[in-house]
N, C-alpha and C positions, 0 to 999 in steps of 0.2 A: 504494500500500500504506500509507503512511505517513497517508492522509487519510482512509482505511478503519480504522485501528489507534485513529484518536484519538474515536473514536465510544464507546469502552468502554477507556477507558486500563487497562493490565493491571499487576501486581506482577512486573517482572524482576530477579531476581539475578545479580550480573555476577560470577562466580570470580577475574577481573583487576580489582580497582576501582583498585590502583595503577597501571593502566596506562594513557600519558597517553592514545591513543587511546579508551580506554573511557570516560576522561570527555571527552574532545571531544564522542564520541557523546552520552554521556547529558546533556553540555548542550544540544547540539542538541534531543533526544529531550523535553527538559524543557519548554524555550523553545516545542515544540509541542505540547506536549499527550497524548504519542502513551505513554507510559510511567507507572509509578509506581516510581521505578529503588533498587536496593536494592545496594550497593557492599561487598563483602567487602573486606576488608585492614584496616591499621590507621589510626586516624581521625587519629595528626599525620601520618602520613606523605599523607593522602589528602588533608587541607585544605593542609599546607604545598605540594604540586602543585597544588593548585586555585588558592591566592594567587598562585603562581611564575607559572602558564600564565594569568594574567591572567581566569579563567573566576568567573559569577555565582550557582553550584549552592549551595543553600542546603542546607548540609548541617546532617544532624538534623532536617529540616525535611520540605521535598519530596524531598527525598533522604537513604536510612537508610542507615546506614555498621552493617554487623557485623565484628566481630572474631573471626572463630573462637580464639582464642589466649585472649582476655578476657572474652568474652561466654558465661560458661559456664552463665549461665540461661536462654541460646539452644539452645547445641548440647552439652548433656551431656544431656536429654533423651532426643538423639537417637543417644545413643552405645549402645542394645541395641536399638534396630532396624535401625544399619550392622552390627551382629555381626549378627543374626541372618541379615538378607540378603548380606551378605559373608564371614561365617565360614568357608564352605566353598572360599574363594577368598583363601585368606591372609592373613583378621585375624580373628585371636586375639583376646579381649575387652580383654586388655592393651594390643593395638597399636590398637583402633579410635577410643579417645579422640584419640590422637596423632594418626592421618591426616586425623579431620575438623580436627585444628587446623591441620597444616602442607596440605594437598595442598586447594585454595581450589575445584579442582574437585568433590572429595568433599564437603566442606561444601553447593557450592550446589543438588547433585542429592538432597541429604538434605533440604533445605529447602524443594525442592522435591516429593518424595514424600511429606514429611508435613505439605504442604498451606500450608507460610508464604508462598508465594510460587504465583504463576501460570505461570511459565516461567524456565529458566536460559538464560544463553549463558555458555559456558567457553571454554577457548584462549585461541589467541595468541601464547602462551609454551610453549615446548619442542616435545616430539613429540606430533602431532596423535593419533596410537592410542595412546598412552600414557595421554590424557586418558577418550577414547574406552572403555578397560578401567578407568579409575576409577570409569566412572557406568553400565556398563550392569549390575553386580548389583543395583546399586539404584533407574534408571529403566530398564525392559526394554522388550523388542518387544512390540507389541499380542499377542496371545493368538492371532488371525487370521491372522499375517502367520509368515513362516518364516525371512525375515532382516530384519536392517536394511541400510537401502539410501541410500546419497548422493547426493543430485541437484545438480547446481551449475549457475546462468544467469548469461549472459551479456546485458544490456540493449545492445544496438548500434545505431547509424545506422537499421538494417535491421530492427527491432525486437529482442524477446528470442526468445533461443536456449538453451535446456536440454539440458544433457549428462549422461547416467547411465551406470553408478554409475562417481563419480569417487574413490572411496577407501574402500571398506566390503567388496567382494571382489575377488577374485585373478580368478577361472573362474568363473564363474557358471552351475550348469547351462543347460538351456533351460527349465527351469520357475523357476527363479527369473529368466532373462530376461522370462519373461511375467510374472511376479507386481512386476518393478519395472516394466517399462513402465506397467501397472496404475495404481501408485500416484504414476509420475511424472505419468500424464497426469492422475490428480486433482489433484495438487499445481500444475501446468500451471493447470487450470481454473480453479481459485480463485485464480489472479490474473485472472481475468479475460479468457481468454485459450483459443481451442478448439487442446486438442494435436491436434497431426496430426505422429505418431510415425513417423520411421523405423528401423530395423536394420541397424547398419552389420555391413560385411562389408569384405575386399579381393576377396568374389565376386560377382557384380552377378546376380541372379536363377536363380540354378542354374549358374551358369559352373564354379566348383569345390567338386570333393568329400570339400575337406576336414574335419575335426571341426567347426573354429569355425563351415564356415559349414554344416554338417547343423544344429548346434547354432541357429544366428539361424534356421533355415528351420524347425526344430520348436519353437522359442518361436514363429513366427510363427501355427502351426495352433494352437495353444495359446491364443494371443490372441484370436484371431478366435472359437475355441470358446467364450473365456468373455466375451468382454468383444465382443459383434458388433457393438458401436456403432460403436467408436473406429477413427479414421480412422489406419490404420496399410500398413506394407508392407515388404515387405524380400525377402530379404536386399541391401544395394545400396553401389553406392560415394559415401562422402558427397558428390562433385558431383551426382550423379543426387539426392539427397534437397533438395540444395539448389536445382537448377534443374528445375526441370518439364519442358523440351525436351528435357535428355538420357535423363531417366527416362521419355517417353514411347515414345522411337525403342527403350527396349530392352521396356518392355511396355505397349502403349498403352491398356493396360484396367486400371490401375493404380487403388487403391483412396484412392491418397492426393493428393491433389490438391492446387496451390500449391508454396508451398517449405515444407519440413517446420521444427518449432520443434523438437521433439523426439529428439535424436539418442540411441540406446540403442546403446551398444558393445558389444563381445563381448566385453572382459576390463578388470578397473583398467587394464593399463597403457594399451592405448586414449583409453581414457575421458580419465584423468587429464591424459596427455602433448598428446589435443588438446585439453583446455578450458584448458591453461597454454599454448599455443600460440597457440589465440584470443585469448586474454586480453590476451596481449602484442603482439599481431601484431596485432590490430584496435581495439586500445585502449577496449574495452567496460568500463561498468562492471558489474562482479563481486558476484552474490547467492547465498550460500552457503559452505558445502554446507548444503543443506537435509536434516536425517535424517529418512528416509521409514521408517514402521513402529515409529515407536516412541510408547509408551502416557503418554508427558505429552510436553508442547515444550520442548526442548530440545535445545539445538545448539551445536557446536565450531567455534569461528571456527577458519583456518591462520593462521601465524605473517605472511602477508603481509598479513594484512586491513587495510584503512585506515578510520580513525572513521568514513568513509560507509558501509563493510559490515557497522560493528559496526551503524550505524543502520537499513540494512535487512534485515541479521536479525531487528534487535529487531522490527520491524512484522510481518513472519511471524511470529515468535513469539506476538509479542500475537493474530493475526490465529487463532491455534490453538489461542490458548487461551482466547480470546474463543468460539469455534465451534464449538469441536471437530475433534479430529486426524483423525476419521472421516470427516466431510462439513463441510468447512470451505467456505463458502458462497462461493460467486465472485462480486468485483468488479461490476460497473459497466463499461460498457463507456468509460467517460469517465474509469475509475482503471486501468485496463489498461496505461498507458502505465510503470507500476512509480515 
């Protein structure tokens, strides 16, 4: 990703530029090419970390430091297009100067909607949907899409594993199961990479008739209706998706073939509890979450992210806004490897 991103270096604005992680990242990110990085906070606070951590970012330079707080030939512009988009959702024309100065997430989705920049990545700090409700009045879901949806990969020994959705719903009906799976296996592809999507359950092909798994089994006719390409199957138990031999002894005319990349849960708490489980238990490293469905790039690191996730967000990022969110062009089979 990162030698795909540096082909068309992109403008990202970081919401944490104080944070030392974020500039680890962005001096790695600099050192290669892959960026043109743009650092919210304030500039002694941001050089005096940069002298301390020993780092070479030439700030002002290849690297633009904004102040929301002081730069108000920047962001007072944009303080009646956050009312307008936000008013309805608890800012008053009073309170909107003040939030793009203090709330660093507000600032860099406004910068990014009105075109300064080519992608944000926010988080890190605090609660993850906290940030999450900061930006979507003002970057929304494509027009196309009916939610936004979190995918999060795991790079492992065994290659990458993607898990959806791991923070963006609770219950998902069955037609929003089918409309992420959708857009997880495009996001899949453009790394370079053919999904081959299963649907977890605790029922393994019609075993039980419960909600959750009616629910996987009618997202599944659902899939195959719109999308007949995609190598998918379900409902099953994730050993069955992961090993072929157990999944063939319970249906051996199975549409999905190999070990699956793509696992699609039935509800957040699924999703999330086992891609932090993988995560820790197999010692993979961690891309994402990636926000599926929404109409510019941008995305929420979580508070554990380490400088290498902030740097391979950034490459997605770039890679989306380089392409485009809709058909973002897949990889090289020789960049696959992430």
């Amino acid at each position: 990703m990162v030698e795909a991103a540096k082909a068309a270096p992109q403008r990202i604005v970081y919401s944490e530029g104080e944070d030392p992680r974020v500039l680890r990242a962005v001096q790695s990110l600099v050192d290669d090419g892959v960026v043109q990085p743009i650092l919210l906070g304030r500039r002694a606070q941001i050089a005096a970390l940069v002298r301390d951590m020993g780092l070479r970012l030439d700030l002002g330079g290849a690297v633009q430091i904004l102040d929301p707080a002081e730069d108000h030939d920047v962001f007072a512009p944009l303080v009646a297009d956050y009312q307008r988009l936000a008013g309805r959702r608890g800012a008053p024309p009073d309170a909107a100067m003040r939030r793009i100065m203090r709330r660093p997430t507000v600032a860099a989705a406004m910068l990014l909607q009105s075109g300064q920049c080519d992608a944000a990545i926010c988080g890190g700090t605090g609660d993850w949907w906290r940030h999450m409700q900061y930006l979507m009045p003002i970057v929304p879901r494509r027009p196309e899409v009916s939610r936004i949806f979190a995918l999060s990969c795991l790079i492992l020994q065994s290659g990458a594993l993607f898990v959806c959705d791991t923070h963006m719903n609770l219950e998902p009906t069955a037609a929003q199961v089918a409309e992420m799976t959708g857009l997880a296996a495009d996001a899949v592809r453009a790394f370079g990479i053919v999904p081959k999507a299963a649907l977890m359950s605790h029922s393994s092909f019609g075993s039980s008739k419960s909600d959750s798994a009616r629910r996987m089994r009618q997202a599944l006719a659902l899939i195959r209706a719109a999308r007949p390409e995609l190598e998918v199957d379900g409902e099953m138990h994730p050993d069955a998706a992961l090993i072929e031999t157990l999944r063939d002894r319970a249906v051996p005319d199975s549409r999905l073939h190999g070990t699956a990349n793509l696992l699609v849960m039935p509800n957040l708490d699924a999703a999330n509890i086992s891609f932090n489980l993988l995560k820790a238990g197999a010692d993979g490293l961690a891309i994402g979450p990636i926000l599926l469905g929404m109409s510019k790039p941008i995305h929420v690191v979580v508070p554990s992210v380490t400088a290498r996730g902030i740097v391979n967000i950034s490459a997605v990022a770039s890679m989306e806004a380089a392409h485009g969110l809709e058909a973002a062009p897949a990889l090289g089979p020789e960049d696959s490897a992430a």
